[in-house]
C-alpha positions in Angstrom: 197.9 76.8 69.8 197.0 76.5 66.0 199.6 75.4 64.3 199.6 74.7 60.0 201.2 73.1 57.8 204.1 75.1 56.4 203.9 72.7 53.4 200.3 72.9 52.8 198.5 75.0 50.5 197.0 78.0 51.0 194.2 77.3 48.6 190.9 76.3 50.6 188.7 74.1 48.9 185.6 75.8 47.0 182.7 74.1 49.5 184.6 75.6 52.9 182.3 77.7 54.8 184.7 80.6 55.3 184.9 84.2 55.3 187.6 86.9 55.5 185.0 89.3 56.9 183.3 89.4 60.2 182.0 91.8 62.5 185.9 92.7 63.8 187.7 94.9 61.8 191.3 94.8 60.9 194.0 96.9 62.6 196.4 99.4 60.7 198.2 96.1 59.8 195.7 94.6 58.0 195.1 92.2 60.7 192.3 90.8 62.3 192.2 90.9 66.4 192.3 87.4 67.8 189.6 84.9 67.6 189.3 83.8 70.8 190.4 86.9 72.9 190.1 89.7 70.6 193.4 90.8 71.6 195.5 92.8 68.1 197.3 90.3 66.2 201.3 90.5 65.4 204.1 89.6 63.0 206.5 87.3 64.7 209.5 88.4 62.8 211.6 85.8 62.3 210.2 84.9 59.0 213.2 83.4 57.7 214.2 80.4 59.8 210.6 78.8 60.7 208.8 81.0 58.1 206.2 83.7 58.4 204.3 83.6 62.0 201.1 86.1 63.1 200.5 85.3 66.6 197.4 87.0 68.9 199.4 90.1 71.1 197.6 88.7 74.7 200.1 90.1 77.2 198.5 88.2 79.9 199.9 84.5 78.3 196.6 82.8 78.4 196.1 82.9 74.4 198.5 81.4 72.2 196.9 81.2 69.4 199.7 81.5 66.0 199.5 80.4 62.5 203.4 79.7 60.9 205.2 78.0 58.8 204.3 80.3 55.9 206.6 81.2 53.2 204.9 84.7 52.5 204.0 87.5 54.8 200.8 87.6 52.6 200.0 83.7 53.0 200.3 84.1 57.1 197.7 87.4 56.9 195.6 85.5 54.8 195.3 82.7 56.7 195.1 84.4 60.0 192.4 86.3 58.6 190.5 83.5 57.7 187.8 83.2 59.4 184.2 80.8 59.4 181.5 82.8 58.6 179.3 83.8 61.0 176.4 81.7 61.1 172.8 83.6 60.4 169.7 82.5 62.7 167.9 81.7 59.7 170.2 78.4 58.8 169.5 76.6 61.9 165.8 74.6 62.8 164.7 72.4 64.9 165.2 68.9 64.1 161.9 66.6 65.4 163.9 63.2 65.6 166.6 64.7 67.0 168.2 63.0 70.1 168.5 66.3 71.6 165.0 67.1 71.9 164.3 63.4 73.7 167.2 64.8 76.3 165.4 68.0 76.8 162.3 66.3 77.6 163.6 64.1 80.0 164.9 66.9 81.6 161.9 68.6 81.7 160.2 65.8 83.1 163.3 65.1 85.9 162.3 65.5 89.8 166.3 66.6 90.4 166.5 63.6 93.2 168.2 60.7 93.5 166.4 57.5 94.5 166.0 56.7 98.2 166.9 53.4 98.9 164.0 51.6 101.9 165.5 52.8 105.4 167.0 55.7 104.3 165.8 59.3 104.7 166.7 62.9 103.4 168.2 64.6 106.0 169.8 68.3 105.7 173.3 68.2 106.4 172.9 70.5 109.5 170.1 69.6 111.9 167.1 71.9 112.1 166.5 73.5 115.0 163.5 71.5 115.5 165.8 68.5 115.3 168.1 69.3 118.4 164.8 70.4 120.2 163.7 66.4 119.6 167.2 65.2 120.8 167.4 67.1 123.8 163.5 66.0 124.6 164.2 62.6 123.9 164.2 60.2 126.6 168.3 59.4 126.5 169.3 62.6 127.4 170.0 62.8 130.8 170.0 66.1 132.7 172.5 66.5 135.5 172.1 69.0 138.2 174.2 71.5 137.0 172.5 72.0 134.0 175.2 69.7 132.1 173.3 66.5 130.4 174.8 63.2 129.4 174.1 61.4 125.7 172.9 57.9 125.4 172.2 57.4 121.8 169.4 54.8 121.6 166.1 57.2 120.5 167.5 60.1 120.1 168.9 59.5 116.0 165.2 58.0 115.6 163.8 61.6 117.4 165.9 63.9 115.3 164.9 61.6 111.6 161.4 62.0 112.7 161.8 65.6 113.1 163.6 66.3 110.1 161.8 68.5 107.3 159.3 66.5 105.4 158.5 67.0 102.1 
């Protein structure tokens, strides 16, 4: 919620990169629609007791956006209609030393994988068919008769890592 200072002045100091146009338009109000949702703006009207209030007109509750606290209906329009000028392409550049560029770098340069500590291996979280086919050929799985089978875990964790996707 954006909230000013019904004491401060209106009066925005000479090097503020501001505008009162932008591509929106205003409404039959003279009002700009909502920064952040684009939803029309409104007069609260209780001017009187907290002074004068424009507040975005999102139904849905999710944007509260309001400037109040002005003494003028005029003062609250201006100020909601206040907006930073949009920036053109042609003031931004590339700036050589800057720390972004070393972060894009590295990120070019990143293999995306953590470090695999000695002992370890990079398993998928579900075993590949080709790893249950190693378990169930390994030497501590016991077939019964009726076609049931009995686990003894010694090899077979050792079978299925060695049969785990390589890259």
């Amino acid at each position: 919620m954006l909230k000013v200072n019904k004491n401060a002045s209106t009066e925005l100091p000479n090097d503020a990169n501001l505008s009162t146009s932008s591509q929106a338009e205003p409404d039959d109000s003279g009002l700009l629609p909502c920064p952040f949702c684009g939803s029309p703006a409104e007069h609260y009207p209780d001017g009187d007791m907290e002074g004068y209030i424009i507040m975005c007109g999102n139904k849905n509750g999710d944007c509260n956006l309001q400037t109040f606290g002005f003494t003028t209906p005029e003062e609250a329009e201006k100020a909601w209609n206040t907006r930073a000028a949009i920036p053109q392409t042609g003031n931004f550049r590339e700036n050589p030393i800057s720390s972004t560029n070393n972060f894009r770098k590295i990120a070019d340069t990143s293999t995306n994988s953590p470090a695999i500590p000695d002992g370890y291996a990079l398993v998928p979280v579900e075993p590949t068919d080709e790893m249950i086919e190693a378990a169930m050929n390994c030497e501590d799985v016991l077939f019964n008769s009726d076609e049931s089978f009995c686990v003894q875990f010694g090899n077979i964790y050792e079978a299925m890592l060695a049969a785990a996707p390589q890259k």
